[in-house]
Structures are given as C-alpha cells and as structure tokens.
C-alpha positions in Angstrom: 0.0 0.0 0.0 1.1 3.4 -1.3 2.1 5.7 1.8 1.7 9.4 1.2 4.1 11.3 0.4 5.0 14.7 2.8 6.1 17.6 1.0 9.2 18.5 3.8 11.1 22.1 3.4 14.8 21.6 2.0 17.8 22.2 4.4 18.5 25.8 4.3 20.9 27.6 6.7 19.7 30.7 8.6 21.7 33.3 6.1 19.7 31.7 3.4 16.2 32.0 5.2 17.1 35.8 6.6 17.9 36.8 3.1 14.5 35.2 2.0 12.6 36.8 4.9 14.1 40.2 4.3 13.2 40.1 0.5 9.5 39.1 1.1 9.3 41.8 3.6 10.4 44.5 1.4 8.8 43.1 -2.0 5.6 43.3 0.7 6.2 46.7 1.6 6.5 48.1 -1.9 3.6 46.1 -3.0 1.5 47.7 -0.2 1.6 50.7 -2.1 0.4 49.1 -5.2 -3.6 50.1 -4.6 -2.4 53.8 -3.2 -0.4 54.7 -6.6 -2.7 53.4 -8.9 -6.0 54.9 -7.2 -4.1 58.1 -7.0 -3.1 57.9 -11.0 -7.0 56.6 -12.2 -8.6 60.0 -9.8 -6.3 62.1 -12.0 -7.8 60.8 -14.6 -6.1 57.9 -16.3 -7.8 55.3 -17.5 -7.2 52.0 -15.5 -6.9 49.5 -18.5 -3.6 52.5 -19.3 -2.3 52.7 -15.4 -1.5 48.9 -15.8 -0.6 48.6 -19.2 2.5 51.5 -18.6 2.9 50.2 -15.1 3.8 46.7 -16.3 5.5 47.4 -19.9 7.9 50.0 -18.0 8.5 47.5 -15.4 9.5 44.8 -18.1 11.6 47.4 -20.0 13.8 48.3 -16.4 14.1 44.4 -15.9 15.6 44.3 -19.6 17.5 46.9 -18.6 18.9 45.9 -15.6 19.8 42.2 -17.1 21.8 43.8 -19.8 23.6 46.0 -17.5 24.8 43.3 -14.9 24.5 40.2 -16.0 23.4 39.0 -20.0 23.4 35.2 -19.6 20.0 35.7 -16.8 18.1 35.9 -20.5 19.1 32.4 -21.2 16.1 30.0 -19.7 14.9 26.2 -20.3 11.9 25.9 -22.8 9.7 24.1 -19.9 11.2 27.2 -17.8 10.0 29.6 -20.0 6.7 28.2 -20.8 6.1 28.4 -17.1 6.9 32.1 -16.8 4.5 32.4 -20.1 1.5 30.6 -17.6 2.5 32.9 -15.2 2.6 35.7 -16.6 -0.8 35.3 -18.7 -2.6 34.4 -15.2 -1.0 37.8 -13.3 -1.5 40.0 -16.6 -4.9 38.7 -16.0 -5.3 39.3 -12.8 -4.0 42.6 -13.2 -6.8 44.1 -15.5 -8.9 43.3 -13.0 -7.0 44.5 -10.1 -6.8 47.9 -11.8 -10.7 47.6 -13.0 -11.5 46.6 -9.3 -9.7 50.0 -7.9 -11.9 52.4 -10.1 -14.5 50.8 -8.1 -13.7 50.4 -4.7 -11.2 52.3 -2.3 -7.9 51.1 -2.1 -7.7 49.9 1.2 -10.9 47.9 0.8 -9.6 46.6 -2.1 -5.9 45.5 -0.7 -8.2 43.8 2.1 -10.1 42.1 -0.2 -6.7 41.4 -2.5 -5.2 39.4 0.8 -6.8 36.6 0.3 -4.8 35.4 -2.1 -3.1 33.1 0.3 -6.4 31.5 0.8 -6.0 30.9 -3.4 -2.5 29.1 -2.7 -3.8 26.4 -0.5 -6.9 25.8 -2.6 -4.5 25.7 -6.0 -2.5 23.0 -4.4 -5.7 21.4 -2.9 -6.4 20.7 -6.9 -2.7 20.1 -7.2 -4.0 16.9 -4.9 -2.6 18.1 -1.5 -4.7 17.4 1.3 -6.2 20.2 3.2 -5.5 20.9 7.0 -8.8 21.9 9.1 -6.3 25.0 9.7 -6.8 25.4 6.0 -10.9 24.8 6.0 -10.8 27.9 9.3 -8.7 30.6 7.1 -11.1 30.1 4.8 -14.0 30.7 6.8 -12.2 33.7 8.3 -11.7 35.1 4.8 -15.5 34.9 4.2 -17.1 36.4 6.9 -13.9 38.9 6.6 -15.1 40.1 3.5 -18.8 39.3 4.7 -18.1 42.1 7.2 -16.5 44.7 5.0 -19.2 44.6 2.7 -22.0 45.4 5.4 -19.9 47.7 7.0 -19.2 49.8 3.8 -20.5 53.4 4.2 -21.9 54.0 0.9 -23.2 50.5 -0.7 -20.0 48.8 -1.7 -19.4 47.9 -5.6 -20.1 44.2 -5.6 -18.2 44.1 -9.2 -15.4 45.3 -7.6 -15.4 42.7 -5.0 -15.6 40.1 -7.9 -12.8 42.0 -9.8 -10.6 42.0 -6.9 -11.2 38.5 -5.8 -10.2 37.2 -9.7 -7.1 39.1 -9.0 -6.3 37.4 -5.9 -6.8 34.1 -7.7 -4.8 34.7 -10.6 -2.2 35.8 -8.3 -2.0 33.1 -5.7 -1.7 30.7 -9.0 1.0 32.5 -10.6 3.2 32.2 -7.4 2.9 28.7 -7.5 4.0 28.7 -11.2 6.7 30.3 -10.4 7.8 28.9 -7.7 8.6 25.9 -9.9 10.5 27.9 -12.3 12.4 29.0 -9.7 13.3 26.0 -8.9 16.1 25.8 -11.5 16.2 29.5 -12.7 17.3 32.5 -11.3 15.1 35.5 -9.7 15.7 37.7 -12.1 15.6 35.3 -15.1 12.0 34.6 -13.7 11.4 38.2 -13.1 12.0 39.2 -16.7 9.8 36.8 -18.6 7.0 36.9 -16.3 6.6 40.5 -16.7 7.6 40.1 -20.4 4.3 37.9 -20.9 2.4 40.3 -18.1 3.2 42.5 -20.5 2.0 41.1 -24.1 -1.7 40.0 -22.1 -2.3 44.1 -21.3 -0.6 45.7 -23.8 -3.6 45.1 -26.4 -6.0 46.2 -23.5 -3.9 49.8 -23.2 -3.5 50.8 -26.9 -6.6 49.3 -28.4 -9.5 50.0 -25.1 -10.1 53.4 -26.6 -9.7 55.1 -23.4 -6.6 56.9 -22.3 -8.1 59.4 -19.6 -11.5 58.4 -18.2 -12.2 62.3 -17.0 -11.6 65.5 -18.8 -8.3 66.7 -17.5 -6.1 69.9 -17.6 -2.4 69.4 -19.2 -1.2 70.4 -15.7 -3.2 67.3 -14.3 -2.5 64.7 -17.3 1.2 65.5 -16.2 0.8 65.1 -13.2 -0.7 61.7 -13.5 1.8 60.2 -14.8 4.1 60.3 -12.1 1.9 58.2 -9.7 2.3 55.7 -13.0 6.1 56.1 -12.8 6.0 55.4 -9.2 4.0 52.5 -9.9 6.1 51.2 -12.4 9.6 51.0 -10.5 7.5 49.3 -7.2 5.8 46.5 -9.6 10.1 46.2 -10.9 11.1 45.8 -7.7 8.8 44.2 -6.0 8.6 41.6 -8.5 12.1 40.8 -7.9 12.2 41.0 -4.6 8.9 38.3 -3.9 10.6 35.6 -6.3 14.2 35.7 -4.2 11.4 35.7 -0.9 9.9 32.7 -3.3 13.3 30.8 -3.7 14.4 31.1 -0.7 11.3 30.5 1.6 8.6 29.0 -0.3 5.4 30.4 -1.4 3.0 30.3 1.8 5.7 31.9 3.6 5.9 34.8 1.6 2.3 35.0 1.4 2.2 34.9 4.9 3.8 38.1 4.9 1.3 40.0 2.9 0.3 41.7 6.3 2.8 43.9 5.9 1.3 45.0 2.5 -1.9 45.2 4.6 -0.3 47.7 7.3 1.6 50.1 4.6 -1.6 50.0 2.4 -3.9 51.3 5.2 -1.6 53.6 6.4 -1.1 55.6 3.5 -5.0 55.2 2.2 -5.7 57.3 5.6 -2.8 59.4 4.8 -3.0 59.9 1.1 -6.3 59.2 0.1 -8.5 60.4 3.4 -9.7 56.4 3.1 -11.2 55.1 6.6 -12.8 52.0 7.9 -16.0 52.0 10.7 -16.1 49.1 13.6 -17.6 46.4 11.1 -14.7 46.7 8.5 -12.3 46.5 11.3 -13.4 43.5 12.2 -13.4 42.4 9.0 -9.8 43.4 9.2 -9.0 41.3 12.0 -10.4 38.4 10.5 -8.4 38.7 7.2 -5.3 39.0 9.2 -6.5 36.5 11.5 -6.5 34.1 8.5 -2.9 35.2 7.0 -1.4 34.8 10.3 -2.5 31.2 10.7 -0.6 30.3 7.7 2.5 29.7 10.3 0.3 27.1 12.1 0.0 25.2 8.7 1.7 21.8 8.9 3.5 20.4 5.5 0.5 19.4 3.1 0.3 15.4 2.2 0.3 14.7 -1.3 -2.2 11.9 -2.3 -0.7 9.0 -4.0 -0.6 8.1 -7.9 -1.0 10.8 -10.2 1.6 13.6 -10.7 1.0 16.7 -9.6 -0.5 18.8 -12.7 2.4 21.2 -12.3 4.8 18.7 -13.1 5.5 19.5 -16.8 7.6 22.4 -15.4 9.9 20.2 -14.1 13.0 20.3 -16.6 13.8 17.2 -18.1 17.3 17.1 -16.8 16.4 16.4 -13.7 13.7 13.3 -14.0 14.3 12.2 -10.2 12.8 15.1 -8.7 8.8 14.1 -8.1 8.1 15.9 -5.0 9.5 19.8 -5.3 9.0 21.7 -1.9 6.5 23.7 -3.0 5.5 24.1 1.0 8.6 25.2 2.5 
C-alpha cells in the first residue's frame, strides 16, 4: 500500500532563510503601495486598462535593462522554464486588469483587504494540485469569508459588488502564478524569472492599453495629465522591484511563507489610504480586518500538506527534463 508522500522544506541555513525573509518583507512593503499609486493615478484621470498597461510594460523594459547592464546570460532559460513564466505571466496579466478595474470601483484599502486573500487561493490551487487540506486550511477560509462578509456590510456608501468580484479574480490569478513560479524557480534564477513573467504580463495588457479606446476616463487639464503620470512612474519602479524582490522571498522561503507576509502589505496600504487618500474604515470593516489578518497569520500554524498517492501533480510538466528524479518539489517550504 502506497504511503503518502509529505512535502518537507529543504535544508536551508539561517543566512539563506534571513535573506528570503528580508526580500519578502520589502517586496511586501513596496507592493503595499500598489492600490495607493494606482488609485491616485486613475482619480487624476487615467484610464485603469492605461495605469497597468504602462505600469507593467515599463516595469518589463527596467528588468531588460537591468539584465543587460549586470549580467546577460540571466536571458538564457529552459523551454519548460519559459513556458512556465508564459502561464504565469498570462494568469497575473490577468489578474492585473482586474486589479486595476477593481480599484476604479472600490477604495484602495478595501480593495488591498479584499486582495489578501490570495493566500487563501495558494492552499486551494494546491488542494487541486491533490494536497490534502488541513482543518487550519478549512478555518482561514471561513475567516476570509465572513472577513469580507463584514467589510461589505460595513461599507458606508453600498459597496461595488463588481469590484469585490474583480478584486477577488485578481487574488486568484495571483496566488496561482506564485505557485507557477515557484517551480521555475526551482532551476532558474530570480531575475531570469522576473524578466519573462513581466515580459508575458506585459503582451496580455498591452492590447487592452493601446486598443481600449480610453486613455483618460475624465476630462483633465495638461497640468493634471502631467501630473498623472508620475503616480504611474512610481508604480512602475515598485511593480520592478517588487517583483524581484517576492521571487528571491519565493526561492528562498517558499510560497506560503511569503504569502504569509502580505500583512505587511496590509499595514503600509492602510496607512497611506488614511494618509493619502482620506480612506477610513467604521467598527464592522475593522473587524473584517482582523479576520483577514487573523487568516494570514494562521498560515504559520499550517503543517506540510500530504500529497495523495498516484497521479503527478499537474504542475509537473515544469519540471526540466534534466532532472527526471525530482517528483516531489518543496512547494510548502
């Protein structure tokens, strides 16, 4: 009889895990402001299918950039490699037009909240990926429920229930597309990764910016259309470095992990809607607060998943054919 197989983290010395830890942190923190820049850039007017188009093309072109400056063998990638970073990068560029669609709708820091549950979308991809779920897994999701249950009721104008969907799409898309890559990066570098993710990101939105018909969604001065722009700048360099940033946190401490700490998104994001944006939650979204952050935290209290026996896992084809021994790669750290 066939005894499941435990996905168990690989030896990693502490330098290895504090470099991991301290890249998640800061690809967190930048990505925190994420919702603030490109709310600020669509109320000046631009059109959000055009925030994420420039955000992510500009982003893909300082990646380029950088490669070619430091280091021009990080183009080179295995063809199952780059195939991967295609899937991933289709299922973020995605997830990204409906990110950007979801904040012309809701307020930012609503719409982070709502964003956070992508870890949630992590345990149930690799539920599919035939892992068995943990009753810690079956709670966080409950908690991310009435979470968002909570937020909506206490909204103080009714909320935008499209944007919910929008946002919760995202979230999807983005929880897959860490998993994804977390198998590239099995092999490749970071920034190899980095690169042709947002190269793909960038060939899913790029039709969606030149051919939506839409450049600013409000009449605007020059002074303002100028001014718009450098929210979108701003943007671009924290969606280039955070990117780079989450897939060393990736590499170095698994995907959960990093997802984990998205609660440091959560705290920058608030932080600066209140300052930035005049954004503020009543006593029912706070505790629909609590229970999203609830949920995130009890990632750490997640044991290793169990893999059911037989089939491979359908993210297996990433594996490079090089290394045929590998079945089980610790995609739960």
């Amino acid at each position: 009889m066939l005894e499941k197989t435990v996905v168990r983290p690989a030896a990693r010395s502490p330098v290895l895990n504090l470099t991991g830890i301290l890249s998640a942190v800061f690809s967190a923190t930048l990505l925190g402001f994420t919702p603030i820049l490109g709310k600020l850039a669509i109320l000046y007017g631009v059109a959000p299918f055009l925030v994420v188009t420039l955000r992510t093309v500009l982003a893909a072109f300082f990646m380029g950039l950088t490669l070619l400056a430091t280091n021009r063998a990080s183009f080179f990638i295995y063809p199952a490699g780059l195939l991967g970073c295609a899937l991933a990068g289709i299922l973020n560029g995605v997830g990204s037009l409906f990110y950007y669609q979801a904040l012309a709708l809701i307020n930012a820091n609503v719409g982070q909240l709502i964003f956070l549950t992508y870890p949630v979308f992590v345990t149930l991809w690799l539920i599919l990926d035939r892992y068995t779920p943990s009753a810690v897994s079956f709670i966080r999701v409950g908690l991310i429920v009435f979470g968002i249950g909570f937020l909506i009721i206490g909204a103080h104008t009714p909320l935008n229930l499209r944007g919910v969907f929008f946002m919760l799409v995202a979230a999807a898309g983005y929880g897959l597309h860490l998993l994804v890559n977390q198998r590239v990066l099995l092999e490749m570098p970071a920034p190899t990764v980095t690169f042709y993710t947002l190269l793909f990101m960038s060939l899913v939105v790029l039709p969606f910016g030149v051919f939506s018909g839409q450049v600013f969604h409000t009449a605007s001065s020059l002074s303002l259309v100028l001014l718009s722009f450098v929210p979108v700048l701003a943007l671009a360099g924290v969606t280039f470095l955070s990117r780079l940033a989450l897939f060393l946190g990736v590499k170095r401490i698994g995907g959960l992990q990093t997802a984990l700490l998205g609660v440091t998104e959560l705290l920058v994001t608030l932080t600066f809607a209140k300052l930035w944006l005049q954004e503020t939650l009543n006593l029912f979204q706070w505790i629909g607060v609590a229970l999203i952050v609830l949920s995130i935290v009890l990632l750490s209290q997640e044991k290793p998943l169990q893999r059911k026996p037989g089939k491979s896992t359908w993210l297996h084809w990433l594996q490079p054919h090089t290394f045929p021994n590998r079945q089980n790669p610790p995609l739960l750290d």
